[in-house]
Gaussian input, Z-matrix of N, CA and C with variables (Angstrom, degrees):
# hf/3-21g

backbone

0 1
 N
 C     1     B1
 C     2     B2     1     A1
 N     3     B3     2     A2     1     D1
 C     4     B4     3     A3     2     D2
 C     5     B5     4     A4     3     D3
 N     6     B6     5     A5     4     D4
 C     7     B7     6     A6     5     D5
 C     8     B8     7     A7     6     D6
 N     9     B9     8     A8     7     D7
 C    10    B10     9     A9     8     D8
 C    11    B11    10    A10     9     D9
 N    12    B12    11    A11    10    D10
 C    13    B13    12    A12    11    D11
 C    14    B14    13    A13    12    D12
 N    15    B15    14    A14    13    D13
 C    16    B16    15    A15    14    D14
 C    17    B17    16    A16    15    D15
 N    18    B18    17    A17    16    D16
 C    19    B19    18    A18    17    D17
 C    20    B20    19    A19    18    D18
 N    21    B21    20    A20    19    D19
 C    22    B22    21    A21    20    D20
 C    23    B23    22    A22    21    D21
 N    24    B24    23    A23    22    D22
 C    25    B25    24    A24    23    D23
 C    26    B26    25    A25    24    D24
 N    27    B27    26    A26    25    D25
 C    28    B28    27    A27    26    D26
 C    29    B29    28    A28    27    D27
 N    30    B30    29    A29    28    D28
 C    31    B31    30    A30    29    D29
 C    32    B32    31    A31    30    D30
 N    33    B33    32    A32    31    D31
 C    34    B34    33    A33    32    D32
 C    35    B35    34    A34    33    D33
 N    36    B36    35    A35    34    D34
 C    37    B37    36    A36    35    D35
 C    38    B38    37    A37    36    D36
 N    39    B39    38    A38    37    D37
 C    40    B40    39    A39    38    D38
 C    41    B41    40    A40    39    D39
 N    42    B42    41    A41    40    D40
 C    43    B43    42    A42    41    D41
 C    44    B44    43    A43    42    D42
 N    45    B45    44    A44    43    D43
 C    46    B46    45    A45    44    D44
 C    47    B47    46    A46    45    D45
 N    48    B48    47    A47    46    D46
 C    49    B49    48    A48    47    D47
 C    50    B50    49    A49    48    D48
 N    51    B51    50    A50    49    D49
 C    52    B52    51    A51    50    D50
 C    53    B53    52    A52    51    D51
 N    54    B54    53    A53    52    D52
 C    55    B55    54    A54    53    D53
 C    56    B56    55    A55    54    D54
 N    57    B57    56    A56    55    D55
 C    58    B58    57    A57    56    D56
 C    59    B59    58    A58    57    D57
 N    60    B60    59    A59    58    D58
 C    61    B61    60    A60    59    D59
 C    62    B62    61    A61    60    D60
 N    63    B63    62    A62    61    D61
 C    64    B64    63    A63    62    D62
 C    65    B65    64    A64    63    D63
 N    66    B66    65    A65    64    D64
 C    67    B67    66    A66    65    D65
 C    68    B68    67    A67    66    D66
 N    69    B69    68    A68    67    D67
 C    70    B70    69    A69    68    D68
 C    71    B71    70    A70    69    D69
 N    72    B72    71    A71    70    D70
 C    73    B73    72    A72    71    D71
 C    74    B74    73    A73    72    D72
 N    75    B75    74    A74    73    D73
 C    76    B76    75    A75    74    D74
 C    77    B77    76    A76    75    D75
 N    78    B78    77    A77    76    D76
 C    79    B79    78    A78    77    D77
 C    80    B80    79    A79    78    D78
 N    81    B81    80    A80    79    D79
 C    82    B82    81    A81    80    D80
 C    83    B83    82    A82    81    D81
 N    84    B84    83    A83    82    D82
 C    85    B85    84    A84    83    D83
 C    86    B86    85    A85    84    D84
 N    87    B87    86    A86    85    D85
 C    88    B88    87    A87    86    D86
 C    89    B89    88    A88    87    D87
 N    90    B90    89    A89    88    D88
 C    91    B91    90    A90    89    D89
 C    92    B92    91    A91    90    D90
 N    93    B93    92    A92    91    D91
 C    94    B94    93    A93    92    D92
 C    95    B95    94    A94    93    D93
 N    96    B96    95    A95    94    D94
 C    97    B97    96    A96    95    D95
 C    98    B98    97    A97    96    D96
 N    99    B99    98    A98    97    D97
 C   100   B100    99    A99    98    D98
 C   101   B101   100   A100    99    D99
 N   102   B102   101   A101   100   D100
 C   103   B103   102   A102   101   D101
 C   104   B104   103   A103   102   D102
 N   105   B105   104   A104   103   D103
 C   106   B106   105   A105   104   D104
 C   107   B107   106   A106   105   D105
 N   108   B108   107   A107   106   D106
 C   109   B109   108   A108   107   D107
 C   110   B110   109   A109   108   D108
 N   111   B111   110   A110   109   D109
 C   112   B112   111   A111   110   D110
 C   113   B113   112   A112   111   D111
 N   114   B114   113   A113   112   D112
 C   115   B115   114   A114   113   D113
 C   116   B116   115   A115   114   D114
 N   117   B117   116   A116   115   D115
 C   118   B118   117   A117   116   D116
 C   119   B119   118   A118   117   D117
 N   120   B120   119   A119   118   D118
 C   121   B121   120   A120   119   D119
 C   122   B122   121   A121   120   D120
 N   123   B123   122   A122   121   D121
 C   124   B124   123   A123   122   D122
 C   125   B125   124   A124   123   D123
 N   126   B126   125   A125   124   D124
 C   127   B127   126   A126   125   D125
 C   128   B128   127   A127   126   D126
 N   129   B129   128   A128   127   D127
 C   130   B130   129   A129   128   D128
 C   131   B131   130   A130   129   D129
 N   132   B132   131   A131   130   D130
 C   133   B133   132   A132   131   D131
 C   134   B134   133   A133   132   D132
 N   135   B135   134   A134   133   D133
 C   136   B136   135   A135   134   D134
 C   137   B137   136   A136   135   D135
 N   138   B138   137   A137   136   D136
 C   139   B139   138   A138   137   D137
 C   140   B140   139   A139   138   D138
 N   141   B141   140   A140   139   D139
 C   142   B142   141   A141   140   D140
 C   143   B143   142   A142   141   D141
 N   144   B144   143   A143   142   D142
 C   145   B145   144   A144   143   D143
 C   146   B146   145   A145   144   D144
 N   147   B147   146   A146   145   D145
 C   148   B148   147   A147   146   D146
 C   149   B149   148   A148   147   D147
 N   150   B150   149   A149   148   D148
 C   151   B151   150   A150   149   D149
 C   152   B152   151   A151   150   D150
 N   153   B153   152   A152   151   D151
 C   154   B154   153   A153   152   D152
 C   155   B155   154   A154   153   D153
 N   156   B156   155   A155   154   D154
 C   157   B157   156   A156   155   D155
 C   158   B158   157   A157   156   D156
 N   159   B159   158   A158   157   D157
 C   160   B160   159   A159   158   D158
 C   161   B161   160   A160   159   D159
 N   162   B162   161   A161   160   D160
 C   163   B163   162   A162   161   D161
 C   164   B164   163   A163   162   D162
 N   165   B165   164   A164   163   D163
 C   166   B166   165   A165   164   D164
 C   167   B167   166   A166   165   D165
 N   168   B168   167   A167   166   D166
 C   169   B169   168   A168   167   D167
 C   170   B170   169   A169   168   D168
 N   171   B171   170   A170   169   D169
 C   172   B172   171   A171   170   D170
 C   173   B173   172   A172   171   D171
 N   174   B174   173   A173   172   D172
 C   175   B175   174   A174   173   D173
 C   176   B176   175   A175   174   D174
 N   177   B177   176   A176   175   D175
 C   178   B178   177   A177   176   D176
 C   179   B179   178   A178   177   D177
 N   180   B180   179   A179   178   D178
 C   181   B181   180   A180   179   D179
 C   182   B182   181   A181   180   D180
 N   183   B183   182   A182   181   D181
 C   184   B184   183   A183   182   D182
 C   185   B185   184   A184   183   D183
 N   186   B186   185   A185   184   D184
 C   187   B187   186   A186   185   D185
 C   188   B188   187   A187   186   D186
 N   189   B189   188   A188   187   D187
 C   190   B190   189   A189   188   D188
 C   191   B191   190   A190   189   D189
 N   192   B192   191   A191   190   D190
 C   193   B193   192   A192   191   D191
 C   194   B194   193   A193   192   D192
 N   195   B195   194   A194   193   D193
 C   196   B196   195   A195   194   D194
 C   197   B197   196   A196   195   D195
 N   198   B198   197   A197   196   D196
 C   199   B199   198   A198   197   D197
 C   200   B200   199   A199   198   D198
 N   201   B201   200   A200   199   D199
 C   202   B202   201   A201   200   D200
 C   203   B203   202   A202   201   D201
 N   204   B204   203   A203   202   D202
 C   205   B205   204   A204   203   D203
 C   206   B206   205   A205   204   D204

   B1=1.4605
   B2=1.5270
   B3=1.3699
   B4=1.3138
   B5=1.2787
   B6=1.5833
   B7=1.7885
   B8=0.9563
   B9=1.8495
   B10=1.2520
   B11=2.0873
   B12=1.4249
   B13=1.5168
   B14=2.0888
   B15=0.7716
   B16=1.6689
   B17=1.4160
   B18=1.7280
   B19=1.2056
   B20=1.4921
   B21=0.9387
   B22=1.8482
   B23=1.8593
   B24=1.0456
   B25=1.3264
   B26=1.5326
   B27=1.2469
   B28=1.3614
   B29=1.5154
   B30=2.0214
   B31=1.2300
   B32=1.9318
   B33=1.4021
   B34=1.5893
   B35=1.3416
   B36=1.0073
   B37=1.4135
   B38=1.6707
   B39=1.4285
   B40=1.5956
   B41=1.9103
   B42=1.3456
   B43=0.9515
   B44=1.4260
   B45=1.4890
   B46=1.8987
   B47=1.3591
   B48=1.4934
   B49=1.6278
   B50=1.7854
   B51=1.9859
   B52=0.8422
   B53=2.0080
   B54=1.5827
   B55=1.4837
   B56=1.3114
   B57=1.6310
   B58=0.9649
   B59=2.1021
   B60=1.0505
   B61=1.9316
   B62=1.1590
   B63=1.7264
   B64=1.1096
   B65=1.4171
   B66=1.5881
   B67=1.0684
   B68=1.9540
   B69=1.3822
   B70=1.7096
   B71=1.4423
   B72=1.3871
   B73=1.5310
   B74=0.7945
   B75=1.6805
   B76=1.2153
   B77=1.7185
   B78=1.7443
   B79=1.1971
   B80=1.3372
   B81=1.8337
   B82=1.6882
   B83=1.9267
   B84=1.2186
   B85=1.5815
   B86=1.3289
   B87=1.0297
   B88=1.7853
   B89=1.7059
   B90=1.8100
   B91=1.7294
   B92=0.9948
   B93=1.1855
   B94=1.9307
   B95=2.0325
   B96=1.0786
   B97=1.6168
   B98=1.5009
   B99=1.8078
   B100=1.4806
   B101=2.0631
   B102=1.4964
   B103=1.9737
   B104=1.3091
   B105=1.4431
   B106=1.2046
   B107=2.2271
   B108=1.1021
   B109=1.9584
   B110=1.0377
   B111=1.4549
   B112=1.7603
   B113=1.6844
   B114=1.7710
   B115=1.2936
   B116=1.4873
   B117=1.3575
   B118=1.7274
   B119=1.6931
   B120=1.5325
   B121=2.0127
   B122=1.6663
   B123=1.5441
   B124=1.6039
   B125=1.5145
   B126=1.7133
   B127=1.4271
   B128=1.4955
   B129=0.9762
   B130=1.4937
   B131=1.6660
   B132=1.8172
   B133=1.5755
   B134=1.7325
   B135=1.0667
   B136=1.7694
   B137=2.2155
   B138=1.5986
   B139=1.6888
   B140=1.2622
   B141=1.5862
   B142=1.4041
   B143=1.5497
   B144=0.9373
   B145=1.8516
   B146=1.5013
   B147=1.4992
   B148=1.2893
   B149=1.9686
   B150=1.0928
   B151=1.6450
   B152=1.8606
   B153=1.1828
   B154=1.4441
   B155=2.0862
   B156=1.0480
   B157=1.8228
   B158=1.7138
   B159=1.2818
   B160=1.3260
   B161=1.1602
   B162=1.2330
   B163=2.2851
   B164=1.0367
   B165=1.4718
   B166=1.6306
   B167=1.0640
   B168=1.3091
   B169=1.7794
   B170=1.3843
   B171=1.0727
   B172=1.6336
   B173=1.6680
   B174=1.5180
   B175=1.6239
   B176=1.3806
   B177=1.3246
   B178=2.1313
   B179=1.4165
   B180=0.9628
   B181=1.6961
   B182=1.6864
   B183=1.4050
   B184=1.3424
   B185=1.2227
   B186=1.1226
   B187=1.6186
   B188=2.0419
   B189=1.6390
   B190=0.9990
   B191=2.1393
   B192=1.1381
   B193=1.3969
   B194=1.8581
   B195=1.1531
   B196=1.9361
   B197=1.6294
   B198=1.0167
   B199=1.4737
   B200=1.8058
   B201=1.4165
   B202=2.2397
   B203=1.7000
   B204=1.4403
   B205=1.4206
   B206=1.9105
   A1=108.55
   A2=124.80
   A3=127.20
   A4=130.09
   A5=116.70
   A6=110.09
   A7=134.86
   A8=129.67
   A9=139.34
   A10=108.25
   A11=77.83
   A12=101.22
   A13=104.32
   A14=95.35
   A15=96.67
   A16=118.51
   A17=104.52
   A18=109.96
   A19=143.27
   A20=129.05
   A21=136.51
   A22=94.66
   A23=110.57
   A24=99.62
   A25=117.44
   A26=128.22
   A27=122.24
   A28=110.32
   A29=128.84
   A30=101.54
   A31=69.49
   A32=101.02
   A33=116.22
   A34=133.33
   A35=121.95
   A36=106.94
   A37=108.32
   A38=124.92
   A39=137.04
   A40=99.35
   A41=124.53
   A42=106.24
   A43=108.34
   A44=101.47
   A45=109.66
   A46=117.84
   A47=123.53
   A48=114.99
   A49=88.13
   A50=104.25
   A51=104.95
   A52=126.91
   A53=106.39
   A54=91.42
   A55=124.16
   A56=117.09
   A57=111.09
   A58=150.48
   A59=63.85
   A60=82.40
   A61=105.97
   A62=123.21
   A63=119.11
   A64=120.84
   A65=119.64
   A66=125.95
   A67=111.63
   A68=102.37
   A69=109.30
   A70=126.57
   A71=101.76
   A72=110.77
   A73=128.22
   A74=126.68
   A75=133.49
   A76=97.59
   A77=98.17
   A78=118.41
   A79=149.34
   A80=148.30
   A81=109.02
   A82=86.48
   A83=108.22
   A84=99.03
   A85=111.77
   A86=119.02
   A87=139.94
   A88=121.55
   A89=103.47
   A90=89.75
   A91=155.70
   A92=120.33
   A93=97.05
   A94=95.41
   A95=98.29
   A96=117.56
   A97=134.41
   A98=105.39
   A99=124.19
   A100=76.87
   A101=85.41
   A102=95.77
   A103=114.43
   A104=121.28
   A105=132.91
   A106=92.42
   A107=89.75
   A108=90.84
   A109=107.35
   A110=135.77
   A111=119.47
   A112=110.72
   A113=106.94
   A114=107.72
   A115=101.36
   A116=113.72
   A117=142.12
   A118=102.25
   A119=101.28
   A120=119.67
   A121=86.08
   A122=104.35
   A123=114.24
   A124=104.87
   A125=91.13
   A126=114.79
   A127=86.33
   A128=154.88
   A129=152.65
   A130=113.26
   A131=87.00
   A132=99.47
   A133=94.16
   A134=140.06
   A135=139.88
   A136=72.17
   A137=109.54
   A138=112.78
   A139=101.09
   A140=107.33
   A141=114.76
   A142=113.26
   A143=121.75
   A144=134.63
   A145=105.39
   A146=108.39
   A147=129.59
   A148=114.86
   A149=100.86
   A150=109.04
   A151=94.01
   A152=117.26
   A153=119.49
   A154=82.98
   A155=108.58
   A156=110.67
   A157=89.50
   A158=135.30
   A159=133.21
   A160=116.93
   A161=106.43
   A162=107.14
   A163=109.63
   A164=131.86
   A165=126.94
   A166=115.91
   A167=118.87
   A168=134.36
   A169=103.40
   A170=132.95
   A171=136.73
   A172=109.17
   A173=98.49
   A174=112.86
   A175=103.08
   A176=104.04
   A177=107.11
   A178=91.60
   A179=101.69
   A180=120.71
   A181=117.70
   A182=114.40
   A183=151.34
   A184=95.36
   A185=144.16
   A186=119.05
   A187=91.69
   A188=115.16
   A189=132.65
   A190=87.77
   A191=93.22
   A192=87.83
   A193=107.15
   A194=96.12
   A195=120.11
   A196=129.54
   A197=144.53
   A198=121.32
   A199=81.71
   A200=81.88
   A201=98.55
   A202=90.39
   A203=96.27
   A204=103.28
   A205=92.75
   D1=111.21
   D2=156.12
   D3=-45.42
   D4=125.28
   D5=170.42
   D6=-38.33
   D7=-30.09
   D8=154.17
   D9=-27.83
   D10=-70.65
   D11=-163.83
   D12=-40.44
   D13=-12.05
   D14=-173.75
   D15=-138.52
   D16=22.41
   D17=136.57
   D18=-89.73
   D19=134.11
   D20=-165.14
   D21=-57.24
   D22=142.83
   D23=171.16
   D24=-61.61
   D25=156.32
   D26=-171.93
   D27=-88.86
   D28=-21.03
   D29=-147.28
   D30=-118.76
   D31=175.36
   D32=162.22
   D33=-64.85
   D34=147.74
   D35=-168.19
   D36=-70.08
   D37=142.89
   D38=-163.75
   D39=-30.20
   D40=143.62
   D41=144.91
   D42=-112.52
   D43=-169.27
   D44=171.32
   D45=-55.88
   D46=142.24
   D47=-172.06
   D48=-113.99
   D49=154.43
   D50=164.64
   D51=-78.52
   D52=140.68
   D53=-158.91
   D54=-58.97
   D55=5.63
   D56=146.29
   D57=-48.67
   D58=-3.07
   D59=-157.44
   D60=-119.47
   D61=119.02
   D62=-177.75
   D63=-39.25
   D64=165.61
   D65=169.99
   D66=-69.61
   D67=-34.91
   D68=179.01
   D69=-72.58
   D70=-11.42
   D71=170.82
   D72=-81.20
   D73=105.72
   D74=-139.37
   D75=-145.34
   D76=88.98
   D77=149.14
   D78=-0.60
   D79=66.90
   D80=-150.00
   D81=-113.02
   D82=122.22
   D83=159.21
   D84=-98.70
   D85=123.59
   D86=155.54
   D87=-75.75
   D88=93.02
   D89=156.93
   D90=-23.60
   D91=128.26
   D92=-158.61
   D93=-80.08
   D94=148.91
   D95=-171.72
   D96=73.84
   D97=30.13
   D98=-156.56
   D99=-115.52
   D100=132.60
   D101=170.94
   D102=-47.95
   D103=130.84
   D104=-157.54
   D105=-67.70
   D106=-44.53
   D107=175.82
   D108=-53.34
   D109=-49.34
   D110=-171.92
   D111=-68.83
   D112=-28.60
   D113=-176.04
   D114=-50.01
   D115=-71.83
   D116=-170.25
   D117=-30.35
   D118=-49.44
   D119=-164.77
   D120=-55.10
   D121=-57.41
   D122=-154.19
   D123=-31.78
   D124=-63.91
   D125=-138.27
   D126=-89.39
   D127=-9.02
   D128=133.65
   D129=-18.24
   D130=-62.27
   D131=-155.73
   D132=-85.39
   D133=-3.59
   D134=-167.31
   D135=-92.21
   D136=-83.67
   D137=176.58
   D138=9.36
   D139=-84.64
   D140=-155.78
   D141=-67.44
   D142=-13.82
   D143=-178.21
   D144=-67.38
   D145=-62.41
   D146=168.26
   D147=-46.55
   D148=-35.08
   D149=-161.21
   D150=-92.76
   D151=-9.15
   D152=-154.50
   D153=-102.46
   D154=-16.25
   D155=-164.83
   D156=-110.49
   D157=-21.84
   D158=-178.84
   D159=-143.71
   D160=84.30
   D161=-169.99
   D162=-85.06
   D163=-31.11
   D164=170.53
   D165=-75.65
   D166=117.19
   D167=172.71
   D168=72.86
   D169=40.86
   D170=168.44
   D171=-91.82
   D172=108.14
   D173=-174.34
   D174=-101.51
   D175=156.81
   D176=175.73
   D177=-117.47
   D178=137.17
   D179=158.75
   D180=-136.44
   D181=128.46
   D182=-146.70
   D183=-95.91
   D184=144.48
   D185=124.56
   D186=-159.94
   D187=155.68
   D188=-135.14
   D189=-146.13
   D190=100.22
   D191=-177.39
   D192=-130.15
   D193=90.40
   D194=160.66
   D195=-11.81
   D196=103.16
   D197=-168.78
   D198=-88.99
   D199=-170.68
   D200=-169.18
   D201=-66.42
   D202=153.42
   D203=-175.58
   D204=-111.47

């Protein structure tokens, strides 16, 4: 069994988006103090979920935001 495999998923399950907001924008929140690898696995595997319902012009965007150290 891989370490992946027995991590909790990191983000919440989908909620409702305002109809402002595409349907493909797909959200990942990360707990603060959850291994930066399960974060990365998560939000990989939500990407590809999203990209599998909209294959034309489906972009990923990353971003990694720190609380105070």
């Amino acid at each position: 069994m891989s370490d992946a495999s027995r991590v909790p998923p990191a983000s919440p399950p989908d909620l409702p988006r305002p109809a402002d907001v595409p349907a493909a924008f797909a959200p990942i929140y990360v707990p603060f103090g959850l291994h930066p690898r399960a974060a990365v696995l998560d939000a990989l595997r939500r990407a590809l979920v999203v990209a599998e319902g909209h294959p034309e012009g489906t972009r990923f965007v990353f971003e990694m935001h720190l609380g105070p150290r």
